[in-house]
C-alpha positions in Angstrom: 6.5 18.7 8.9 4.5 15.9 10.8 5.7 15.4 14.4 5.0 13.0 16.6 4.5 13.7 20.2 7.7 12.7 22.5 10.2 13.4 19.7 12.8 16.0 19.5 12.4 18.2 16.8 15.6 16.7 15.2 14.2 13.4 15.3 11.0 14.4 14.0 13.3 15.8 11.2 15.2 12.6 11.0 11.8 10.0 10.8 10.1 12.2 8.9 9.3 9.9 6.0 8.6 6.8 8.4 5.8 9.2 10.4 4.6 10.0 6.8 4.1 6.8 5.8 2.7 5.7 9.9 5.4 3.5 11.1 5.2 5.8 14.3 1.3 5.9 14.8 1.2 3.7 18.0 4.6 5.6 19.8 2.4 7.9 21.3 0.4 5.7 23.3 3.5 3.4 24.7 7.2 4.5 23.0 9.0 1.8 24.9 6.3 -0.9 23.7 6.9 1.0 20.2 10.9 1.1 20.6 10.7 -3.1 20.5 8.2 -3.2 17.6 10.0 -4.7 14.3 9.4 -1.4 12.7 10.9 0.5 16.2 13.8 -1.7 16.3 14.2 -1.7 12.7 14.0 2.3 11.9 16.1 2.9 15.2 18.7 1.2 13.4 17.9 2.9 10.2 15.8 6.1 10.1 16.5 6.4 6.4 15.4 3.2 5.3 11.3 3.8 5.5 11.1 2.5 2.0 12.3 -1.2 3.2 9.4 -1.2 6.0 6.8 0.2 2.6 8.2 -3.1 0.6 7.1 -6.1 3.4 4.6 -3.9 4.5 3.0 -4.7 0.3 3.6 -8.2 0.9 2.3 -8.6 4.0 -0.9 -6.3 3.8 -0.4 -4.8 6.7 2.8 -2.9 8.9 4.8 -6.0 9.5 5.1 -7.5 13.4 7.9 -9.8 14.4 5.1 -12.4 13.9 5.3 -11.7 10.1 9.1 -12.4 10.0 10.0 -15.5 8.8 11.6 -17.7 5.8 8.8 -17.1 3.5 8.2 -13.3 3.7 11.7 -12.7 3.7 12.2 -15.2 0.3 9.4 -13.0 -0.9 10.9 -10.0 -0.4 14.2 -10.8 -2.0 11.8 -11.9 -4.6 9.8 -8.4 -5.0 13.4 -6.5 -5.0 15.2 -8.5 -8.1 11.1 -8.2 -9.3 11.3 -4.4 -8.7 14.5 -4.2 -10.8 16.8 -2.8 -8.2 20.6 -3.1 -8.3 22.3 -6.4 -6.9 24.8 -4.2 -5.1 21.1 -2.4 -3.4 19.4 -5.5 -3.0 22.8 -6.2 -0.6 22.7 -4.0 1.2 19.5 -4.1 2.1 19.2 -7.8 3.1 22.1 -6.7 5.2 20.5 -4.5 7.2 17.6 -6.9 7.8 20.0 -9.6 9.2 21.2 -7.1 11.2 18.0 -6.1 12.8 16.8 -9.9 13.1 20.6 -10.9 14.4 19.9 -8.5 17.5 16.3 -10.1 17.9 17.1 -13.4 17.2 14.4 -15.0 19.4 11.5 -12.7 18.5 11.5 -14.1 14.9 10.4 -17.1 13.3 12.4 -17.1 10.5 15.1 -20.1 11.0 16.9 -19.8 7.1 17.4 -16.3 7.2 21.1 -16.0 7.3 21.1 -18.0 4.5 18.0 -16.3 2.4 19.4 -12.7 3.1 22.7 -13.7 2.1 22.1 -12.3 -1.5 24.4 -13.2 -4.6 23.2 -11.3 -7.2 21.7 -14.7 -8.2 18.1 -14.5 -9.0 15.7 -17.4 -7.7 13.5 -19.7 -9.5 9.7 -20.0 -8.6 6.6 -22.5 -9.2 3.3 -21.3 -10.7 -0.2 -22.9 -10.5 -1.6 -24.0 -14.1 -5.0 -23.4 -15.3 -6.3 -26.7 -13.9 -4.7 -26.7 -10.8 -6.1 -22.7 -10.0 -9.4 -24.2 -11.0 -8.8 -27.0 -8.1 -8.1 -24.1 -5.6 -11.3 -22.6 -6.5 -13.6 -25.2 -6.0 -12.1 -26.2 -2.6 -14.5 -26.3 0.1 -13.2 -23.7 2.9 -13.3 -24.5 6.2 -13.4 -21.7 8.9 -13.0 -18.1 8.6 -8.6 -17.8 7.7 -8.8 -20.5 5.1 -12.2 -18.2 3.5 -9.7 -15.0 3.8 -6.6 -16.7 2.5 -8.3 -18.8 -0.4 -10.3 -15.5 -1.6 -7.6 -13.3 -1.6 -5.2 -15.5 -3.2 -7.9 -16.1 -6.2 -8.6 -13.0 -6.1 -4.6 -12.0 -6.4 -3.9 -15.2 -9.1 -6.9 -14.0 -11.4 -6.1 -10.2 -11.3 -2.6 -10.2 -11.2 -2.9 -7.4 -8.3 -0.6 -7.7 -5.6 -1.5 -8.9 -2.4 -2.5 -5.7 -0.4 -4.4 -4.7 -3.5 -6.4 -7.7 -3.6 -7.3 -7.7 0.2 -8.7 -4.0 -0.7 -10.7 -5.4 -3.8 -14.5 -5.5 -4.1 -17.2 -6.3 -6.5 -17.5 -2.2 -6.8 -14.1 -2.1 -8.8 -15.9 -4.1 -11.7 -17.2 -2.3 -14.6 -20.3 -4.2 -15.7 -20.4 -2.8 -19.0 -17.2 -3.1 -20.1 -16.0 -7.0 -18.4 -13.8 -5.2 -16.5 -12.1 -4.7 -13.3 -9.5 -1.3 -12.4 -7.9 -0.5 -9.5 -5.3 2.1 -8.1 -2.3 0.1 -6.9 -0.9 0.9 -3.2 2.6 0.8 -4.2 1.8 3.1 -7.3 -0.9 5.4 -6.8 -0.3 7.1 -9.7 -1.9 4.7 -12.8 -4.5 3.3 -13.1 -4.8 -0.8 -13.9 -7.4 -2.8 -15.5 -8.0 -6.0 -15.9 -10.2 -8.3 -18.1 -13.0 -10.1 -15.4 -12.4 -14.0 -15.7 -15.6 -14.8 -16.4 -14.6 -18.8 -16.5 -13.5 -18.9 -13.2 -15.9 -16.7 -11.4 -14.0 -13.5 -9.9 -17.0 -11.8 -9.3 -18.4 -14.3 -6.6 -15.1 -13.7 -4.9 -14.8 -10.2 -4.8 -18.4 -10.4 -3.5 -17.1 -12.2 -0.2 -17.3 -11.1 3.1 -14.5 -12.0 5.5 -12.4 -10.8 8.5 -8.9 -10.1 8.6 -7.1 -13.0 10.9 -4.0 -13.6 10.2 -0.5 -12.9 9.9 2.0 -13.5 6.4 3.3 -16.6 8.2 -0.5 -18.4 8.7 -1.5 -16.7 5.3 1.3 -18.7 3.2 1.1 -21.7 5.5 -2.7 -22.2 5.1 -3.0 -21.6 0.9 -0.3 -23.9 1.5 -2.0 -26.4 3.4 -4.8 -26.1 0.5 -2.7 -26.8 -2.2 -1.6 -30.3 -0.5 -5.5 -30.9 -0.4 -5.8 -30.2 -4.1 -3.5 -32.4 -4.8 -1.2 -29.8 -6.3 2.0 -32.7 -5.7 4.1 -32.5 -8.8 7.6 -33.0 -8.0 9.4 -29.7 -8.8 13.0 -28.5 -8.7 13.8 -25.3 -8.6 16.7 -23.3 -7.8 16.7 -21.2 -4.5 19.9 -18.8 -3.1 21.9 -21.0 -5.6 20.6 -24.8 -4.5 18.8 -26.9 -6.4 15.6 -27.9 -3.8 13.5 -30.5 -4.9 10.0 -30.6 -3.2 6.1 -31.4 -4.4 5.0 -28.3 -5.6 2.5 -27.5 -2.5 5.5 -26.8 -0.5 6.9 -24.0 -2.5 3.4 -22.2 -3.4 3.5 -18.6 -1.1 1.5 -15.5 -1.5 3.5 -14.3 -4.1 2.8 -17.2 -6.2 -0.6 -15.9 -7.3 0.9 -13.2 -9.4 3.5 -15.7 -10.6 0.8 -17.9 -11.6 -1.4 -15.1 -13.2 1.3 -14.0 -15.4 3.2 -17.3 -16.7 -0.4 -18.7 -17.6 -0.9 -15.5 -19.6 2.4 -15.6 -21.0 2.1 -19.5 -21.9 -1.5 -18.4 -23.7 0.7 -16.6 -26.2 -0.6 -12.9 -24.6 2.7 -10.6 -25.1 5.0 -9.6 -22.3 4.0 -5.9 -23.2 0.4 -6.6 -22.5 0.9 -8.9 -19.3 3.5 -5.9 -17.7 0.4 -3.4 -18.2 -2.3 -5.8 -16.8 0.3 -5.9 -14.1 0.9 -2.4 -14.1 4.3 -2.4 -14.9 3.7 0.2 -17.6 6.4 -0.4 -20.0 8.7 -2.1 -17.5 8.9 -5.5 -18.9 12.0 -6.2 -17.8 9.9 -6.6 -14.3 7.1 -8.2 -15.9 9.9 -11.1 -17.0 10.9 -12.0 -13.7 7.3 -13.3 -12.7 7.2 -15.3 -15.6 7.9 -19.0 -14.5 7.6 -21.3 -17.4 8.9 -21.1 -21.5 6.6 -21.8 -24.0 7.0 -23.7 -27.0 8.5 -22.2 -30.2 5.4 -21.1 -32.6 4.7 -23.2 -35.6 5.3 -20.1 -38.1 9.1 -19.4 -36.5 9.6 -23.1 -37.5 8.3 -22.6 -40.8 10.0 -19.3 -41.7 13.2 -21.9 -41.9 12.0 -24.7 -43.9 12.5 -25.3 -47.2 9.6 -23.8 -49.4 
């Protein structure tokens, strides 16, 4: 067993899979500062419940700060549960421990819907994905500054890989195989497989993963710069989707987030006629494409030989 210094033995017992996975690495050095954390107050509240911190900590990267907390990490992470197949009556509970947390720190978040986005139904939200032409206008946008360089090359990087954010931050030019076109890369969130990727040659992966950037911001900035981008591009096409059970209706800029890269990476495949068993292992879903489904944003038309089979010879 790890322990942590300033712990009772029972406690040490009780956080043991929190100090595992280093929710408790700064207590040491200041437990009060610690104690008011999101992840102190949150794991106070519930020891057991290390596995919720593991989720937004994929999302965001990094171990999430109250700075992380608002609308769109949290639609996200409603997002990456019904993604991740749990149960409705799971995903519930869950959400319900996180509005608990928040309704205690009210003032420390920035999160202003989030009654309203934890307030799960069983009901599974729409999303918006970037097509082809519009990731192309993302890709050619002339960064300014060092965050939008971070955001716009991890988000490319993320929308042609299909990797999740936190693997994408981690990606270099040293996970391509030269030989064979491709990319591979151990997934955080399941260390145990092995994904690869065909390199997008067309829209130059390579020169991203090549970058060199610095860390500098939090989920918050992240989603409300590639955000800011997209309104640049031009990426306005009216879109209504369904969120929490109401219709919004917005230019499509305004509903892009982080986790619309993956979105994006797999509808495009999908509407390229690649099958939902190939996209879930490019995705490394394995086999689960029940999971693989639920990033898939658009329909595509019926083929010409179904349409066939049923005319008249």
């Amino acid at each position: 067993m790890i322990e942590v210094k300033g712990l009772a033995f029972e406690q040490n017992k009780k956080y043991q899979a929190a100090i595992v996975a280093g929710y408790f690495e700064t207590y040491e050095a200041d437990p009060r500062k610690w104690k008011h954390t999101f992840v102190g107050s949150f794991l106070r509240k519930y020891p057991n419940r290390s596995k919720t911190l593991d989720r937004m900590s994929d999302i965001v990267g990094s171990i999430p700060t109250w700075d992380d907390i608002d609308d769109d990490l949290l639609r996200d992470f409603v997002d990456e549960c019904q993604e991740d197949g749990l149960a409705a009556s799971s995903i519930r509970t869950i959400c319900a421990q996180l509005k608990s947390v928040i309704n205690d720190n009210r003032r420390k978040v920035k999160a202003e819907d989030y009654d309203k986005i934890l307030s799960v139904k069983g009901e599974a939200s729409q999303a918006v994905y970037l097509t082809r032409d519009e990731m192309k206008r993302i890709i050619k946008f002339q960064v300014v500054g060092e965050i939008e360089k971070f955001v716009r090359r991890n988000f490319v990087v993320s929308m042609l890989t299909g990797a999740r954010h936190v693997d994408a931050e981690l990606m270099t030019i040293n996970n391509c195989d030269a030989d064979t076109g491709t990319l591979s890369y151990v997934p955080q969130k399941t260390p145990g497989i092995v994904v690869t990727v065909p390199i997008d040659e067309r829209l130059g992966l390579r020169k991203f993963l090549s970058d060199k950037y610095q860390r500098d911001c939090c989920m918050s900035v992240f989603n409300d710069t590639i955000r800011n981008i997209c309104r640049l591009c031009d990426i306005d096409t009216e879109c209504t989707i369904k969120r929490r059970g109401q219709l919004v209706t917005a230019p499509k800029w305004e509903l892009v987030s982080s986790h619309t890269a993956r979105r994006s990476f797999a509808t495009n495949l999908y509407l390229s006629g690649v099958s939902i068993e190939d996209i879930a292992l490019l995705m490394g879903h394995g086999k689960n494409i029940e999971t693989t489904k639920r990033y898939i944003c658009a329909e595509r038309e019926m083929s010409s030989s179904v349409m066939s089979y049923f005319q008249a010879k």
